[in-house]
N, C-alpha and C positions, 0 to 999 in steps of 0.2 A: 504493500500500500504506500508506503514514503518512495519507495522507488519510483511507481506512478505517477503522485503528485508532485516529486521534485521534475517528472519528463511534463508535465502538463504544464509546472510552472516554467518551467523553460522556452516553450513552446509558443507559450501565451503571451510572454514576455517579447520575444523575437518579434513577435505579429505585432503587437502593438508598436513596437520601437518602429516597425516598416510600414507602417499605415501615412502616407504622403510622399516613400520613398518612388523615386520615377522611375518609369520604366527604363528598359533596354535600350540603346541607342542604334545601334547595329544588330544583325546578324549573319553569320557566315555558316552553311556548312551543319545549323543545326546546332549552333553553340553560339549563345547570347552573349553582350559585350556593352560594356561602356566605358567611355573615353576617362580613361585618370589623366592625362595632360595632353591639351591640344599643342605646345612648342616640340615637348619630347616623343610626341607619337607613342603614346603608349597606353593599355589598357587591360581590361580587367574582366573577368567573366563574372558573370551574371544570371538575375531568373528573367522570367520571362516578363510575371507582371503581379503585383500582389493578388488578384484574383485567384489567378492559376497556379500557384508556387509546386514546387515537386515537380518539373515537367522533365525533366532525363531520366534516362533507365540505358539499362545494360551498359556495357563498357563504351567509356568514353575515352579519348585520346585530345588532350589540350595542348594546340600548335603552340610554340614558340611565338612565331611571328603569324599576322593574321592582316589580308587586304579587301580595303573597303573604298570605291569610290578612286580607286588610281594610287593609293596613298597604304604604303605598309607599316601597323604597328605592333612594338613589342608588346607582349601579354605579358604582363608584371605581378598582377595579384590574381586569387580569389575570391572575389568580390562577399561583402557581406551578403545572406541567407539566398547565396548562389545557388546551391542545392540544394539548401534543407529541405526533408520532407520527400524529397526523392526515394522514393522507398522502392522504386526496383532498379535502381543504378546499382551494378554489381561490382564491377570495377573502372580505376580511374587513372591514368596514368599521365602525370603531369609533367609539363618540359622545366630545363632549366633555369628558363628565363624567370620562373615564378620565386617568388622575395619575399611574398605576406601572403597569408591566408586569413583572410580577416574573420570576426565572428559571425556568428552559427554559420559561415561557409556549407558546411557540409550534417549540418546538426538533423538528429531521427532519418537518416539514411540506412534503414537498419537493415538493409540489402548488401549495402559496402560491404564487400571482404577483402580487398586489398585495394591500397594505392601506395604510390611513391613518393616520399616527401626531397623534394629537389635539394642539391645536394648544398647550394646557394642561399636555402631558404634562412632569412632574417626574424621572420614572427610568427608565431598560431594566434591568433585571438582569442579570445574567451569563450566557448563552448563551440568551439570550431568542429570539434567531431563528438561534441555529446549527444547520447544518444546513436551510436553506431553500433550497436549491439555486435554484429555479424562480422565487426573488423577484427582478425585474429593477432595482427601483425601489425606493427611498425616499427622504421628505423628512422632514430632521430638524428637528423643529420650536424655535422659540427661544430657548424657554423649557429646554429641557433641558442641562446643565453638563458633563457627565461623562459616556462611553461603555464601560460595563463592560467587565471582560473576557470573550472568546470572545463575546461579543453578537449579530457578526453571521458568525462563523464559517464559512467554507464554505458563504458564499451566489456560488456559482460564476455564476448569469446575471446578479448585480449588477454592471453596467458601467459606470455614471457613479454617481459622488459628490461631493457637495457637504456639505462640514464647515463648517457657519454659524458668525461670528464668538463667539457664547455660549458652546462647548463652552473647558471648561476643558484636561481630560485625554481620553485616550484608551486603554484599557487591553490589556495581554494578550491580544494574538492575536484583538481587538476586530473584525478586518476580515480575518484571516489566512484565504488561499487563496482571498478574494475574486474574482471574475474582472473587479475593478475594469480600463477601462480609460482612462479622464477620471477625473480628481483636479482639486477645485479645494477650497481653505482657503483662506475668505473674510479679506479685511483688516482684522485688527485688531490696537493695538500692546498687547493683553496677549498672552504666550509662551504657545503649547500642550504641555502635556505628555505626551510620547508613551514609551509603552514600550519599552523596550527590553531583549532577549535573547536569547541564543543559541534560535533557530529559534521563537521567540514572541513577536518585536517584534509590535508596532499592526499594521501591513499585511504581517507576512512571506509570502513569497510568490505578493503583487498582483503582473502583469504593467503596470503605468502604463503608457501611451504619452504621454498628455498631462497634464502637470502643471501649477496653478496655485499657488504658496506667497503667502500672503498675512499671514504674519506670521512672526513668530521660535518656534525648535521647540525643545525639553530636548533631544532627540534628532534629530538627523538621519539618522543612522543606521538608524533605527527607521522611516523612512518606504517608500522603493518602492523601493530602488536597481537597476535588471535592463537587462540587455540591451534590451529590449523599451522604455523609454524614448525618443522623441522627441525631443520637447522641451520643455524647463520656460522659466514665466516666472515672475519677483519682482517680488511688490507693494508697495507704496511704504510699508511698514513693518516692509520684513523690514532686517535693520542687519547680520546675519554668517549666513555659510555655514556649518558644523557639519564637525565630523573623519568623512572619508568619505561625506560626503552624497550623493554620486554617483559614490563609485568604481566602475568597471567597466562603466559606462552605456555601451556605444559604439553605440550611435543615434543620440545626439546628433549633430547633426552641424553646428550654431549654436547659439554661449552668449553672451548679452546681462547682463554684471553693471552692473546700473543703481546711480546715484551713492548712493541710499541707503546701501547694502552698504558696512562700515565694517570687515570682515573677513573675511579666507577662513580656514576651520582646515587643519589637515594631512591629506592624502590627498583633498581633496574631491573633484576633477575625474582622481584617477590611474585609467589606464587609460582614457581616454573614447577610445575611438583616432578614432570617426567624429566627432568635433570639427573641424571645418577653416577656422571663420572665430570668433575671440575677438573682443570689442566690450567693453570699458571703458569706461565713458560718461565724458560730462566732467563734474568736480565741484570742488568746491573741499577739499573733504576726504581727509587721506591716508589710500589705502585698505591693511589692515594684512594680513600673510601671517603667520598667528599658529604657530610651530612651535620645537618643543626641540632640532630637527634641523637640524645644518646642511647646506648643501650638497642639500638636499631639493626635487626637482620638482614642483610641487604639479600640474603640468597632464604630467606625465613621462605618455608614452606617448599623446599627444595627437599627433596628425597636423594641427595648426595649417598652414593656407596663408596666411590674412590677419588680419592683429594690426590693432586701434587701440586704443590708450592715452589716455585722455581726461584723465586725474589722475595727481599724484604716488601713488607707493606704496612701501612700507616691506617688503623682502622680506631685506635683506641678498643672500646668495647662493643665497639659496632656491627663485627662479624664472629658469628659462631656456626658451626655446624650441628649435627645433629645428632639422634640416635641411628637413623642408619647407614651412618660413616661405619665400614667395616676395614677398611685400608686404606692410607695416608701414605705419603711419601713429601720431605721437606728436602727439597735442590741443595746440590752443594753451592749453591751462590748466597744461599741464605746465612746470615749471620743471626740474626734473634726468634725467636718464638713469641710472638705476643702474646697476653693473657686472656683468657678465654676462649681459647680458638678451639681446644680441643671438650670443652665446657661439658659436660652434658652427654658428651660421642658416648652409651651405655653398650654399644654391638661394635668397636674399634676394638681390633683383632690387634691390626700388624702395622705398626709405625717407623719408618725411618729414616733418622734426623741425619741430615748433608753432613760432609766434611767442614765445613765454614763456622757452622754455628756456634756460637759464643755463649749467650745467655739464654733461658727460657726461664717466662715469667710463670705466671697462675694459669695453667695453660689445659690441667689435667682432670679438674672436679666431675665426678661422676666417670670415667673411663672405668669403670670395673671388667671389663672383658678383655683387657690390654692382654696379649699372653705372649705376641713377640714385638722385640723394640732394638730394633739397628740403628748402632749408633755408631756412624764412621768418624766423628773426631777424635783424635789422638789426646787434646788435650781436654778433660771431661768442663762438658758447658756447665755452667756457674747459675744459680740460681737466684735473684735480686729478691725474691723474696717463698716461701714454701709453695710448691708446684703442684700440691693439693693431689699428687694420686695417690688413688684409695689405697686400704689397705690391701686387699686381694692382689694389688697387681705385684705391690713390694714382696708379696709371698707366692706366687704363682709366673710372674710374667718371667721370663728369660730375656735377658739383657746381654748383647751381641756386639762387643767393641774391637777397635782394630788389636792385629797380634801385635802382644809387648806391653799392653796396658791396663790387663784388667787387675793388675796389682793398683795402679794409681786412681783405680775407680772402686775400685773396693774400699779407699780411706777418703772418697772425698764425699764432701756433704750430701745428704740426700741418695746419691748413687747407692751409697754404703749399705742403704736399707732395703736394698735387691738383696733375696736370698739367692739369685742362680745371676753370676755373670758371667758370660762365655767370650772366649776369644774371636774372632772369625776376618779370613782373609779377605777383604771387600774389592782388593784388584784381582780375582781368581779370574779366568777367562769365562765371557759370558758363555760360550762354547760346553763348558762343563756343569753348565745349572741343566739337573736334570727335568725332564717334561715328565707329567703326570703318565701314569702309562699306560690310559687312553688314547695319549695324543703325540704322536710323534713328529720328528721334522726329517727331511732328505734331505737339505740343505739350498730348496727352494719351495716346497709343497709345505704345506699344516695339515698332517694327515688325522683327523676327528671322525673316526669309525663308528662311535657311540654316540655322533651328532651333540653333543653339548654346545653349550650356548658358549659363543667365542669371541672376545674383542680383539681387536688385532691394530693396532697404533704404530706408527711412523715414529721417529726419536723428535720430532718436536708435537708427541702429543696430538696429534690427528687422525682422528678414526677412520681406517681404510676399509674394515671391515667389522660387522658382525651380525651373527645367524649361526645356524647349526648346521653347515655344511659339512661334507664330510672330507672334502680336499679346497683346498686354500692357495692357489698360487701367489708367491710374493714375484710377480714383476720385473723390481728393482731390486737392484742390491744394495746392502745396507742391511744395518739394525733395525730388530722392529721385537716391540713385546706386545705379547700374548696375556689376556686374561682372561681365566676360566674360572669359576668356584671359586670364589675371590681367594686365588692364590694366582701369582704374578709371573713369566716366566719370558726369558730373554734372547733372542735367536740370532744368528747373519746367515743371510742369504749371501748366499754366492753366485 
């Protein structure tokens, strides 16, 4: 019903705005025309007359140049509510001389299934193809800055988009009820600016499934947030994540924040609940949790099972995880542990803190299922203040330190009060960790005969695969780990 009455007011609106507009001046060929400048010889298509609007159908072909009367001129624009209404024009193919496509040009054409937007083209005007249902495709060419508002409105069979790096802005419901469902914003480090408002952002409405962000947005808000998300990736000049960029997404079900990302805002990731493996890549930059609130979960309502932390970060008390964190891993880039991070984690198995790390704060409250904890620093990390694990883990959990040192972690604070601390070689070759023995490798296949469920990730944390195949080819060569039964396991392909 609002889909409806947003096409009627649209509709309604155009007709009024053309009630005194003059007719046609020319015709050639079957294709209406008025002069935009009688010195420059140049012109514009057009309808026939406000009476009869909608008068093309089937595929048209719009000349360059067009002669009338002795005298040839360039075709430069498409004239405002040139087509609109045309409802059996199927296709359109436009020449290069065209510059601007003015508004509602080609608006409830719901016949349009392709045209080509010139590769020179300067403007779209404001509901220039809303209402094209039936258009599945476009390519927006590079020269163009700015995407009007309502422009492409309730073009319901448009399913992929690609937003090339020129476009500056993006306007008012530019894309709104799209049936976009690929999104990719190509990479570039100037910021786009997208709309934003209540039931009028840029995309409100796009169902996305696959997202590519490829720079920094005025609004994040304003972009796809729905159920029906996927999963997104960031290109190497996006630097922050936006207030609620992805609230409510629970499709996700793998987030990859790569080292560029130098912030998260408030609410971004709340509610994602099919989130179940977070990846932090490693960087040397600390990444920031930017909020006025404190005590605020920015990932709350997240069902995380495997955390890796690759960098410091700056969160205060603002991020926690949950109970069903069952595996963690902290980068060797990391130097501290903040307080509360591991808060709460009641089903966190198997933890293991980087080579780098220096201090961990209050980090452990409620961990009662801790049962292994790899700790590759040589010199044991220091505690600023009691790290609150329970007792069960001080008398059950096995504590795993590089060889040579579990003398000096047996008298140091805290440490001391492990009853089991083991030695273990943390450079042994990934080669010799053995696989569950279900699951073996040849040294390019993942052979999974008993079909279990399999993650299968790149060395920066990218999920390449998972399902319960029963062979698995890797590709490329290179490292890649495997997760099965939340136990972790490490391969190369050769």
């Amino acid at each position: 019903m609002r889909k409806l009455f947003t096409r009627l007011l649209l509709t309604i609106t155009a007709l009024l705005c053309a009630v005194g507009a003059q007719a046609y001046d020319f015709e050639v060929d079957g294709i209406y025309y008025n002069v935009v400048s009688f010195p420059d010889l140049t012109c514009e298509v057009t309808y026939v007359d406000f009476v009869s609007p909608g008068t093309y159908s089937g595929e048209i072909t719009v000349p360059s140049t067009v002669t009338y009367n002795g005298r040839t001129l360039d075709v430069v624009a498409v004239g405002q509510y040139a087509f609109m209404n045309s409802i059996n024009l199927t296709n359109v193919i436009l020449p290069e001389s065209i510059k601007t496509i003015k508004e509602t040009g080609f608006m409830n054409c719901i016949g349009l299934k392709s045209i080509n937007l010139p590769s020179n083209l300067e403007s779209i005007d404001h509901s220039a193809f809303a209402g094209c249902e039936g258009l599945s495709s476009i390519e927006i060419p590079s020269t163009l800055e700015e995407i009007a508002e309502t422009a492409f409105n309730m073009c319901y069979s448009l399913s992929k988009l690609t937003i090339p790096q020129n476009i500056k802005s993006i306007g008012k419901l530019a894309f709104g009820y799209c049936g976009i469902k690929e999104l990719i914003i190509e990479d570039s480090d100037d910021e786009l600016e997208l709309y934003e408002g209540t039931n009028s952002s840029a995309f409100y409405q796009c169902k996305v499934e696959h997202l590519y962000v490829g720079r920094d947005l005025t609004s994040w808000k304003a972009l796809c947030n729905s159920s029906e998300l996927l999963d997104v990736e960031f290109g190497p000049y996006v630097t922050e994540i936006g207030e609620e960029a992805f609230r409510g997404c629970a499709g996700l079900s793998n987030l990859f924040i790569p080292k560029n990302i130098n912030k998260i805002y408030t609410y971004a990731f709340t509610n994602c609940h099919g989130v179940k493996n977070l990846h932090i890549e490693d960087g040397e930059n600390v990444l920031k949790f930017n909020t006025s609130i404190t005590h605020l979960n920015f990932f709350g309502g997240c069902e995380i099972e495997e955390f890796y932390l690759g960098r410091n970060v700056e969160w205060g008390d603002a991020f926690t995880l949950n109970s069903y964190l069952k595996e963690a891993v902290i980068g060797d880039m990391v130097t501290n542990i903040p307080s509360q991070l591991f808060s709460d984690c009641t089903g966190l198995e198997t933890l293991t803190i980087g080579s780098s790390v220096q201090t961990i704060k209050k980090a452990f409250t409620g961990c009662t299922a801790l049962s292994n904890l790899m700790v590759k620093t040589k010199v044991p990390p220091t505690f600023p203040e009691d790290p609150d694990f329970p007792s069960t883990a001080y008398l059950n959990c096995k504590v795993y330190v590089p060889i040579g040192t579990v003398a000096t972690y047996m008298v140091s604070e805290y440490w001391q009060n492990f009853w089991t601390i083991l030695e273990k070689d943390f450079n042994a070759s990934l080669n010799d960790v053995k696989l569950e023995e279900t699951i073996k490798f040849d040294g390019s296949n993942i052979l999974n005969p008993c079909g279990q469920i399999l993650y299968v990730y790149d060395t920066m944390g990218k999920l390449i695969y998972n399902g319960e195949g029963t062979t698995i080819t890797l590709n490329s060569k290179g490292m890649y780990i495997i997760h099965s039964n939340q136990k972790t396991f490490k391969v190369i392909a050769k």
